[in-house]
Residue, then its C-alpha position, 0 to 999 in steps of 0.5 A: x714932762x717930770x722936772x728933772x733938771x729945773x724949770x728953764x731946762x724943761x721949758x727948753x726942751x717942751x719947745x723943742x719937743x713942739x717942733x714937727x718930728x722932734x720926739x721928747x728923746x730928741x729935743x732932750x739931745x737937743x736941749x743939752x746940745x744947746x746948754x754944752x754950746x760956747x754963748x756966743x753960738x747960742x746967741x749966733x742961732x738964736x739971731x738966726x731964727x730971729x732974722x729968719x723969722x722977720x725977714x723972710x717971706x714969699x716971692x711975690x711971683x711963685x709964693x716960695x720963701x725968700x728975703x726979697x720981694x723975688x726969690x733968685x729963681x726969679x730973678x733968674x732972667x736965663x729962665x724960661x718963663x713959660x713953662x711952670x712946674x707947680x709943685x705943693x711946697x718950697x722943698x719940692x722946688x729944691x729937689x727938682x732944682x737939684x736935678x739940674x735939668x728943669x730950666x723953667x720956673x716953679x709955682x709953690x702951692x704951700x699945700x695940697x687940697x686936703x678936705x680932712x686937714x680942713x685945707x680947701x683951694x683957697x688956702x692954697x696960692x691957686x690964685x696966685x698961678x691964674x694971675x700968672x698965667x693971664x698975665x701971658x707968655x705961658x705954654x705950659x704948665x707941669x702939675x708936680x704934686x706928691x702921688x697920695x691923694x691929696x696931691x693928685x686932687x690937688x692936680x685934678x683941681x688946677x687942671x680943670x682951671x687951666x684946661x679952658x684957657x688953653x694952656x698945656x697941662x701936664x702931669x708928672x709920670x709916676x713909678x717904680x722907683x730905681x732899685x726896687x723890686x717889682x714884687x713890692x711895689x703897689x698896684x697904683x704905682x705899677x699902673x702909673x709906670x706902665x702909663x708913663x711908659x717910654x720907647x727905649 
């Protein structure tokens, strides 16, 4: 960017402007939100990410991100332990978690199968759920993947692994979202809510 306001400021807002979704306008906000702050909250954010950074990881057993060696859905020992929802990432987890139904336990991906991304089964933690599974004790596995393309190969993948172990795999239904018009919404999705269909 042209050098308005000196370099130190300009070095700030490129790595703003380097974060995913943060537009040139917005790490400009962003930039100036910083330099209007108290230098104690500056310093209070920037340790922050500094021990974000070093002291976060992944939960040795469903590959979320957590401080510790298990994250606390884990830990949780009220959860039912043989039933897994494999979502692709950690945020996913969260939003199911927000339902406050779900009370199995959650394999995280990190990703989907994309092969345009350059992004194959090995990059993701499929690994990591068939160690889980032979270790015993699952009856069920939910695939949770997004409802694009990669999501569903993704779901296709992990369910021609698991099917020859035995273990029940199910898909996530997929549908008219609530306050929608029918009239607007595409041909794949009607399709996956007339399968999903329930007796009401």
């Amino acid at each position: 960017m042209t050098n308005y306001y000196g370099s130190k400021m300009v070095s700030l807002i490129d790595e703003f402007a380097r974060l995913p979704g943060i537009g040139l306008k917005s790490a400009q906000r962003l930039a100036f939100h910083i330099i209007a702050m108290p230098k104690e909250r500056v310093e209070q954010l920037s340790n922050a990410i500094v021990e974000a950074k070093e002291h976060i990881g992944y939960c040795k057993k469903c590959c979320t991100i957590t401080d510790g060696d298990l994250c606390p859905i884990c830990k949780d020992d009220t959860r039912d332990t043989s039933l897994i929802m494999v979502v692709e990432d950690s945020r996913d987890m969260v939003a199911y978690e927000r339902t406050q139904e779900f009370k199995g336990t959650y394999h995280i991906l990190q990703g989907a199968i994309s092969p345009m991304m350059g992004v194959g089964p090995s990059d993701l933690k499929i690994k990591e759920l068939l160690t889980r599974i032979q270790a015993g004790n699952v009856k069920e596995i939910i695939v949770a993947t997004n409802p694009n393309i990669e999501g569903e190969a993704t779901a296709m993948y992990i369910s021609k692994l698991i099917k020859p172990l035995g273990i029940k795999t199910t898909r996530i239904a997929h549908g008219v979202p609530v306050g929608g018009d029918l009239e607007y919404v595409d041909e794949i999705t009607l399709l996956r809510a007339l399968q999903g269909r329930q007796v009401i």
